[in-house]
C-alpha positions as CSV (number, residue, x, y, z in Angstrom):
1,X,124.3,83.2,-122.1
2,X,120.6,82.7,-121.4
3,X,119.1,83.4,-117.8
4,X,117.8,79.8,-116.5
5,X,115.4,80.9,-114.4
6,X,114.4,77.2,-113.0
7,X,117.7,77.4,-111.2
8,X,116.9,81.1,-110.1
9,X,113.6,80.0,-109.2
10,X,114.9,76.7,-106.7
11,X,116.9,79.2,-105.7
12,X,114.3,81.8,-104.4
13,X,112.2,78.7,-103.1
14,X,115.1,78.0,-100.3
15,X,115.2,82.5,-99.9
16,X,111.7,82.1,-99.0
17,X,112.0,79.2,-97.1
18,X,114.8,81.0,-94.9
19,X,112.3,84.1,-94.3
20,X,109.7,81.7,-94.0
21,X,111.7,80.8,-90.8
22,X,113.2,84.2,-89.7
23,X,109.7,85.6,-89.4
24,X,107.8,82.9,-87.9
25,X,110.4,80.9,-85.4
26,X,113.2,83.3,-85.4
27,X,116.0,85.1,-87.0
28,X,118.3,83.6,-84.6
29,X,117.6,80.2,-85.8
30,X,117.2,81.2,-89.8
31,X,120.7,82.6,-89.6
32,X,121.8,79.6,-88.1
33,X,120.2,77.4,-91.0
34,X,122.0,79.8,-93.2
35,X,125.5,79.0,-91.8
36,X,125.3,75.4,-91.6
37,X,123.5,75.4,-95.3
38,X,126.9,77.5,-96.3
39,X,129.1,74.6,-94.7
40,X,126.6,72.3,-96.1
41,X,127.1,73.5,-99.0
42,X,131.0,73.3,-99.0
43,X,130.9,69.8,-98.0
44,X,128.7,68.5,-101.1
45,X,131.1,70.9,-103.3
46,X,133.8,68.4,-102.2
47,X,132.4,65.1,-102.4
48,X,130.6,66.6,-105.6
49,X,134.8,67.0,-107.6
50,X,135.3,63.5,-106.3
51,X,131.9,61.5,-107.3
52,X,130.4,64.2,-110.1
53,X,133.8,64.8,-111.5
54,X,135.6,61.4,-111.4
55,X,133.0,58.5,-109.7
56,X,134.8,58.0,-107.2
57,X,132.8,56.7,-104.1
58,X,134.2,58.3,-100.9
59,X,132.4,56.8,-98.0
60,X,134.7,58.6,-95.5
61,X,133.3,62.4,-95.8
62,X,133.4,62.4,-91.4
63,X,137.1,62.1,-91.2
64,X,138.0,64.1,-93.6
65,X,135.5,67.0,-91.3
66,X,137.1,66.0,-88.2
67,X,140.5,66.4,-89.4
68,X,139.6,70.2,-90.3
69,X,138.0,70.4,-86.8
70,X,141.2,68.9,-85.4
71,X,143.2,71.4,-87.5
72,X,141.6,74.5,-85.7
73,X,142.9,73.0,-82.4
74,X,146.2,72.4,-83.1
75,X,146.7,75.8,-85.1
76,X,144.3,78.4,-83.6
77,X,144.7,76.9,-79.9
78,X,147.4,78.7,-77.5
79,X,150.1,76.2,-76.6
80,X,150.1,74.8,-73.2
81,X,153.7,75.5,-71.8
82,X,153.2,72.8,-68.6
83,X,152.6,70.1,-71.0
84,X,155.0,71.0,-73.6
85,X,157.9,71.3,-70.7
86,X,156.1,67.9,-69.4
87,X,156.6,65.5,-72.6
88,X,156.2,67.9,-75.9
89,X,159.3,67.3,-77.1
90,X,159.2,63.2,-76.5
91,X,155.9,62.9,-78.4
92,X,157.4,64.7,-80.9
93,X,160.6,62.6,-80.7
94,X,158.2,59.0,-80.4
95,X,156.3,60.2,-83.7
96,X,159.7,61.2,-85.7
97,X,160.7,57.7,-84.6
98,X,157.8,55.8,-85.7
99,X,158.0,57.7,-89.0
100,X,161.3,57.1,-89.8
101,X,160.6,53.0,-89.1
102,X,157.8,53.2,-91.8
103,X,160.1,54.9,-94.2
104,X,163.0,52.6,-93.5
105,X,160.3,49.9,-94.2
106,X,159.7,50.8,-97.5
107,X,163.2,51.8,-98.3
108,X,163.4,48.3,-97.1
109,X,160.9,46.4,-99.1
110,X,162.2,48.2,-102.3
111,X,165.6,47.4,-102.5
112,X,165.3,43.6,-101.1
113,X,164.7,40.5,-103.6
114,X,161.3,39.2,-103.0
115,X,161.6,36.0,-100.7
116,X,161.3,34.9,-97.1
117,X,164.5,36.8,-96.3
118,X,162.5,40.4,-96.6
119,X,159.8,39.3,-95.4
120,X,162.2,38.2,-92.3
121,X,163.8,41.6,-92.2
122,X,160.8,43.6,-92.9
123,X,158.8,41.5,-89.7
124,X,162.1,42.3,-87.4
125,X,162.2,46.3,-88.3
126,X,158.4,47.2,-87.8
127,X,158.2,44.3,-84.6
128,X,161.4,46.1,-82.9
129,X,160.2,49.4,-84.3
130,X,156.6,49.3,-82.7
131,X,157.8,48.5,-79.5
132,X,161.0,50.7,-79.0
133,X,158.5,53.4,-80.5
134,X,156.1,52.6,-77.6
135,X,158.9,52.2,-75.1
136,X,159.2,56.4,-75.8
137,X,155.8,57.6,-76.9
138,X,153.7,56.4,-73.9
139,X,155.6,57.4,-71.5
140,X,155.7,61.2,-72.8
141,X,152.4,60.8,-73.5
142,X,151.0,60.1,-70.0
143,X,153.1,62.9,-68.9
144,X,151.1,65.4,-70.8
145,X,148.1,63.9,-70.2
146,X,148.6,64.0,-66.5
147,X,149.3,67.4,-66.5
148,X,145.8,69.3,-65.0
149,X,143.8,67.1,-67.1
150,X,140.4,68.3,-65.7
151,X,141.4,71.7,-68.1
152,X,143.9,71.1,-70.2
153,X,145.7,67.7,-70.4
154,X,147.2,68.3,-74.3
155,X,149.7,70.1,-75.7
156,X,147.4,72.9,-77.4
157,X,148.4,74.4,-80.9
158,X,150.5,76.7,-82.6
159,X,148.5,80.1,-81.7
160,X,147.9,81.1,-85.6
161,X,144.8,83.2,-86.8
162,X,141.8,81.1,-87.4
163,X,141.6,81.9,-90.8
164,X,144.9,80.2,-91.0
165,X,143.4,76.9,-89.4
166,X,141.2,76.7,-92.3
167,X,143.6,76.1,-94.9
168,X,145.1,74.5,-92.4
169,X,142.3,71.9,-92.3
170,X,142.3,71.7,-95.8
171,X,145.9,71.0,-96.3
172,X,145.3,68.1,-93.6
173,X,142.8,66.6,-95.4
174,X,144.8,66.8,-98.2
175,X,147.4,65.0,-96.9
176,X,145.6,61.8,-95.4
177,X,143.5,61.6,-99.1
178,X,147.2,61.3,-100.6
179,X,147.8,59.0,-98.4
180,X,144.8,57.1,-98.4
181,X,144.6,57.1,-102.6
182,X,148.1,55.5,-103.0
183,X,146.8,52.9,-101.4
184,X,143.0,52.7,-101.9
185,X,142.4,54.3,-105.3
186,X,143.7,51.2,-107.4
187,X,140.5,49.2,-105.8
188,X,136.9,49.1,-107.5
189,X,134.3,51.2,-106.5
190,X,132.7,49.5,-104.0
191,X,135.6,48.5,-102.4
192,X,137.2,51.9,-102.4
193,X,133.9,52.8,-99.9
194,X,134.6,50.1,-97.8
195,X,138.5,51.2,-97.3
196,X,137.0,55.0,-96.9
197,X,134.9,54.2,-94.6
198,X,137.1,52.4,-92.8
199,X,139.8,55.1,-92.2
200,X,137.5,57.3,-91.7
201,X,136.4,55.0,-88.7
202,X,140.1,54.9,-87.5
203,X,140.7,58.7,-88.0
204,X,138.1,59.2,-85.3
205,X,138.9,56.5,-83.4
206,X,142.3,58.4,-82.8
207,X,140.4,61.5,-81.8
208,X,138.5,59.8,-79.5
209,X,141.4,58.2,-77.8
210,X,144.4,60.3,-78.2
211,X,143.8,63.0,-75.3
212,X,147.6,64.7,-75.2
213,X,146.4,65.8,-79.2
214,X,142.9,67.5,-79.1
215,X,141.6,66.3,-75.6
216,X,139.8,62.9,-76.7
217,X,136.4,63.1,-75.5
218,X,136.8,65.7,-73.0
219,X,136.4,67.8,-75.8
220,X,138.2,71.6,-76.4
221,X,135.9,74.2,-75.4
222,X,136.3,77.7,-76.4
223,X,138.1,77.4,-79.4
224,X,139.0,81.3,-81.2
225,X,136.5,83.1,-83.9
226,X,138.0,84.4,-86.8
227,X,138.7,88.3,-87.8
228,X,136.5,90.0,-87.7
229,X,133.5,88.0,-85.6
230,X,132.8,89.6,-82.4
231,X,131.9,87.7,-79.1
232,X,128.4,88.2,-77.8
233,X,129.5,89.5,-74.9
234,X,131.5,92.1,-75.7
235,X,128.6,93.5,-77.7
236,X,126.6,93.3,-75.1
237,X,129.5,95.4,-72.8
238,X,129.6,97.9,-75.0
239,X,127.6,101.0,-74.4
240,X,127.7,102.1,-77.8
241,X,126.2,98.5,-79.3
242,X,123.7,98.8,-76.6
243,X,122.8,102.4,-77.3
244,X,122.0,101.5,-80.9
245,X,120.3,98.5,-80.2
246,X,118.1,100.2,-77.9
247,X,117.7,102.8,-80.0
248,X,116.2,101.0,-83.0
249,X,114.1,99.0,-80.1
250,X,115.8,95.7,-80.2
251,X,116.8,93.5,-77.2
252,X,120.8,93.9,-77.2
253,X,121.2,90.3,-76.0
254,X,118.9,89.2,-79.3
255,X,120.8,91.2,-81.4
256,X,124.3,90.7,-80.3
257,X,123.5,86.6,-81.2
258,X,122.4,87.9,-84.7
259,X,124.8,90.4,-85.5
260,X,127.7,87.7,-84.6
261,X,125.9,85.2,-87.0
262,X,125.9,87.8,-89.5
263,X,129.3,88.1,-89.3
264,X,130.0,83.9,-90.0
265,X,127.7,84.2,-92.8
266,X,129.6,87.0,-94.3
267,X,133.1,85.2,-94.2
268,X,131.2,82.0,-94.8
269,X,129.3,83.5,-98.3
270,X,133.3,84.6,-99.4
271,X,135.3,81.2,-98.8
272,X,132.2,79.3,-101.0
273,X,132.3,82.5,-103.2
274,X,135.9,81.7,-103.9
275,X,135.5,77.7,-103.6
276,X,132.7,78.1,-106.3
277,X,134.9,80.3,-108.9
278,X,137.6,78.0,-108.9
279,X,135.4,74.9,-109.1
280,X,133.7,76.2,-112.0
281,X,136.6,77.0,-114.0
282,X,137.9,73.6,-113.2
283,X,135.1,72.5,-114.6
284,X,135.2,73.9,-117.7
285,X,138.6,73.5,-118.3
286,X,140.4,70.9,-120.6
287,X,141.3,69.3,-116.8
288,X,137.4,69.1,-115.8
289,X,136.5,67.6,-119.3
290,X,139.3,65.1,-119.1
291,X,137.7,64.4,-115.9
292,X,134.6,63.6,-117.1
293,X,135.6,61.4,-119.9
294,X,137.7,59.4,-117.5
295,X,134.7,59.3,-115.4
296,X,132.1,58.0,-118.3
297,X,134.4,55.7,-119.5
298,X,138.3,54.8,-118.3
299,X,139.4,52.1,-120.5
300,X,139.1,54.7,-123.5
301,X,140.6,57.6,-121.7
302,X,143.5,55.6,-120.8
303,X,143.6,54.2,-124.5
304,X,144.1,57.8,-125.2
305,X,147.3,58.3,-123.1
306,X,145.8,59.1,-120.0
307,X,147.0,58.2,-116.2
308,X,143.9,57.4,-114.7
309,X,145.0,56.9,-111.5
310,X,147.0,60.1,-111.3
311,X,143.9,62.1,-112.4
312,X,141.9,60.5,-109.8
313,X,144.4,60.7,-107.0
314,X,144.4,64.6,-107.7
315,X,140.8,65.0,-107.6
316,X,140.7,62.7,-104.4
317,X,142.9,64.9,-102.5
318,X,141.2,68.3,-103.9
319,X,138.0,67.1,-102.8
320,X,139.1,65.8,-99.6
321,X,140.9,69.3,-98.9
322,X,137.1,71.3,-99.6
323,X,135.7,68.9,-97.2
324,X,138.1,69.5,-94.6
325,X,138.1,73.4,-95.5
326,X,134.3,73.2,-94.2
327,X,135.4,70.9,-91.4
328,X,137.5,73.5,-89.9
329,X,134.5,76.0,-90.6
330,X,132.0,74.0,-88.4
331,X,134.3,73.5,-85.3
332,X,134.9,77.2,-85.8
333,X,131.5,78.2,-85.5
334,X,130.8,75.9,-83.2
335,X,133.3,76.9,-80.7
336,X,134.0,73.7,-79.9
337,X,135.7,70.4,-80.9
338,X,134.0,67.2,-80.0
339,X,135.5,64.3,-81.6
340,X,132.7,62.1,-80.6
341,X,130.0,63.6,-82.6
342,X,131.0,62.9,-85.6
343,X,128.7,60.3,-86.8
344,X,128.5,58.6,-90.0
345,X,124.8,59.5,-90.6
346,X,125.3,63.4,-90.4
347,X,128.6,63.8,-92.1
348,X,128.3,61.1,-94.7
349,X,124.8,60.2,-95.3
350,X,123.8,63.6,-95.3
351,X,126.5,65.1,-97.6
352,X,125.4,62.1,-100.6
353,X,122.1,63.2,-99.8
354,X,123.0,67.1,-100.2
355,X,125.2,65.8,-103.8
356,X,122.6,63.5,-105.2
357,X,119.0,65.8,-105.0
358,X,121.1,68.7,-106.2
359,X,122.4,66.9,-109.1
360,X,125.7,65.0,-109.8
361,X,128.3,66.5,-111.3
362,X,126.7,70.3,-111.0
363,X,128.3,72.8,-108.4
364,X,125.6,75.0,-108.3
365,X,123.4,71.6,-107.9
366,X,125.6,71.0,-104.7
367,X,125.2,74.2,-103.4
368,X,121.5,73.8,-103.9
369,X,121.4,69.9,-102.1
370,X,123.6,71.4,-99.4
371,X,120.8,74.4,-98.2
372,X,117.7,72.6,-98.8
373,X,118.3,69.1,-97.1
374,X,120.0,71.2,-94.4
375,X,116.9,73.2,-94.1
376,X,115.0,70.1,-94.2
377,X,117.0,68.3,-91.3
378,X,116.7,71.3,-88.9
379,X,112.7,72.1,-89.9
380,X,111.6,68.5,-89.7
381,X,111.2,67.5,-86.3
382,X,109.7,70.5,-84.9
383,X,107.3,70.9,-87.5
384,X,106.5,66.5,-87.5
385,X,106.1,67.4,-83.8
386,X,103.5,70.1,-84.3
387,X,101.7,68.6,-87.0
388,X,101.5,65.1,-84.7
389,X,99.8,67.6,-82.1
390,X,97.7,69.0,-84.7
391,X,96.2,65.5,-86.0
392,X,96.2,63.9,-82.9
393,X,94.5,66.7,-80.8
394,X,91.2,64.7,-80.6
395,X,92.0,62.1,-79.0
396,X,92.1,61.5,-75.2
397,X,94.8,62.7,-73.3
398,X,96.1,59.7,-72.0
399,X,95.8,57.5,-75.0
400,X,98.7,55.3,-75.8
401,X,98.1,55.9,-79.5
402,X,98.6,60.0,-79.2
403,X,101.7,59.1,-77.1
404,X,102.9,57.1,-79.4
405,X,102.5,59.4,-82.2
406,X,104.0,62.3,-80.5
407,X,107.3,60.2,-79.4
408,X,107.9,58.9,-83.0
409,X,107.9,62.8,-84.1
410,X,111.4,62.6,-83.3
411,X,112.4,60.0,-86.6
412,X,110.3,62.4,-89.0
413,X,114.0,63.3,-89.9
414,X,114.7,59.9,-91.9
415,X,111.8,59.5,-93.3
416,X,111.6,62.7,-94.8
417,X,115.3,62.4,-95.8
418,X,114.2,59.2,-97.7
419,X,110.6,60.5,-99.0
420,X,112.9,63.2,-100.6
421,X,115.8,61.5,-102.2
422,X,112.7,59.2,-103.1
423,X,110.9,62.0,-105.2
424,X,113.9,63.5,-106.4
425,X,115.0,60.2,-107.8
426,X,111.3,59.5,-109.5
427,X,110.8,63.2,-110.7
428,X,114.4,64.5,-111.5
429,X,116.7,61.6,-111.6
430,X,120.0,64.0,-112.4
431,X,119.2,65.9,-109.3
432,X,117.4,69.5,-109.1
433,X,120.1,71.3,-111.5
434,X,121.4,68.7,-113.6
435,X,124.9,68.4,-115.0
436,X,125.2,69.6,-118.4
């Protein structure tokens, strides 16, 4: 197989880039570009199976991250015994009962003759339903919310390893794409964005709200690392650490902050590693080029005998479980969980950003969209707000103009976001490394 040495060359562009940054700002924050471009990058992969592989137009790429970000909590999390002996087992109990309605619904609407008579029954089972469901969820709820809800106020998770949350998050993901494709997937495109957009909306509308889960918008601080990431600290405790540090002349707080980024970017580089081998041979099997010729055209691929809806249900929820894989990443480096920063702009407009410059359809393209737009949002507004210095140094200190320059530095993000997807669109309209 020939060397393509355009793709090795984009490649090296974003290396260089990254040193670019590691020598002139700091290493600190190039590692940091690094880790978010490798989550980055995992998040394109995703929406790349769903919209390269199958056109399918998922608008709802932030819940899918927040429910890996609420998997970390509710696995990796100790449990909190005073809220747990408070209500646990009632919210459990409420949500068993409200499942069990839904399925006795359905079970419901199956078996009864279409007519006002079901539609009587099925309005008297989920009426009664909702409100003896209420009558024993909010009542356990408020007692686990009340108990010290300055620290705690929710019932914590299971106490797993972290690495465990991550597959965790994925299955999660998983799980709400099933659901929302049985539902959704039979619409057109553009209304399957407007339903995943919507849940999506709801999904963190529940985060936000639902404090005796994952805290609401008091957030979960101090969430576990995964084996084997150090904490800062105890580098920085450790006389040995300190002695080396020292010895090679390096400031041990500096280099405890880099050798723990190290360390993400390590177990980072792995999970895409593995992400990118089994995406590939996807691709390139007969699945992946069934795929494709669903995607290019569906009435002939079902003339041919295939389920078009299964197929796309399967690469909703595999695409759905990537994004929620990197999910779970992000809260994990993050440390936190903060279920109201989850906006639309950065999880979703970002991510088809990330897919479309690097090329629809191609992993390796996704991988590519995912570092440099990442790079991009990070670099932008320092260097607008340097460069608005630099050109507006002339003029008088006080003039309204030079002011107003400086203070729009801060949107240079957008419109560079735009001027990009702009050229990239012109220039190379199948992205950076086209699909082949």
């Amino acid at each position: 197989m020939s060397v393509n040495w355009k793709n090795i060359g984009l490649f090296g562009v974003v290396a260089l880039l990254l040193l670019w940054t590691g020598l002139f700002q700091s290493w600190n924050s190039a590692l940091l570009i690094i880790n978010m471009g490798l989550i980055s990058a995992i998040m394109a992969l995703g929406v790349n199976m769903q919209w390269g592989y199958a056109g399918l137009f998922n608008v709802g790429v932030m819940g899918f991250v927040a429910l890996g970000g609420l998997a970390v909590v509710i696995t990796s999390e100790a449990p909190v015994a005073e809220a747990w002996a408070a209500g646990g087992p009632r919210v459990l109990a409420g949500l068993a009962f409200a499942v069990g309605v839904l399925a006795a619904a359905v079970a419901l609407y199956k078996r009864m003759a279409p007519g006002r008579s079901r539609a009587l029954a099925l309005t008297v089972l989920l009426v009664g339903g909702f409100f003896a469901y209420r009558a024993i969820f909010d009542p356990a709820v408020d007692a686990v919310e009340s108990v010290n809800p300055a620290a705690t106020g929710y019932l914590g998770g299971l106490g797993l390893p972290v690495a465990v949350a991550w597959l965790v998050g994925g299955l999660l993901a998983a799980g709400v794409a099933w659901a929302i494709g049985k539902t959704a997937l039979g619409l057109r495109s553009d209304y399957l964005a407007i339903a995943t957009l919507g849940i999506s909306e709801i999904v963190i509308a529940v985060l936000k709200n639902e404090e005796w889960l994952a805290r609401g918008v008091k957030n979960v601080n101090g969430l576990d690392r995964p084996w084997p990431v150090p904490y800062e600290v105890d580098l920085q405790q450790s006389a040995e650490f300190v002695d080396w540090a020292t010895g090679w002349g390096l400031d041990p707080v500096i280099t405890s902050s880099i050798v723990v980024k190290l360390a993400f970017a390590g177990l980072f580089i792995i999970v895409l590693a593995v992400l990118m081998w089994m995406s590939q041979a996807a691709l390139n099997s007969p699945w992946g080029r069934m795929m494709r010729a669903i995607r290019d055209n569906e009435v002939a691929a079902e003339a041919m005998g295939k389920d078009v809806t299964r197929r796309h249900l399967q690469v909703f929820i595999l695409g759905s479980a990537v994004i929620g894989i990197a999910g779970a990443m992000m809260t994990t480096l993050d440390g936190l969980f903060t279920p109201g920063t989850y906006q639309p702009l950065r999880y979703t407009f970002l991510v088809w950003v990330m897919v479309i410059v690097g090329g629809s359809g191609s992993n390796w393209g996704s991988v590519l969209g995912g570092f440099v737009i990442w790079f991009f949002w990070v670099q932008v507004e320092p260097l607008g707000r340097w460069l608005m210095d630099m050109l507006t140094s002339g003029m008088a200190a006080d003039s309204a103009l030079r002011a107003h320059l400086i203070d729009s530095a801060a949107h240079m993000r957008l419109l560079t976001m735009g001027v990009i997807l702009l050229l990239v669109l012109r220039f190379s309209p199948r992205g950076l490394i086209p699909e082949k």
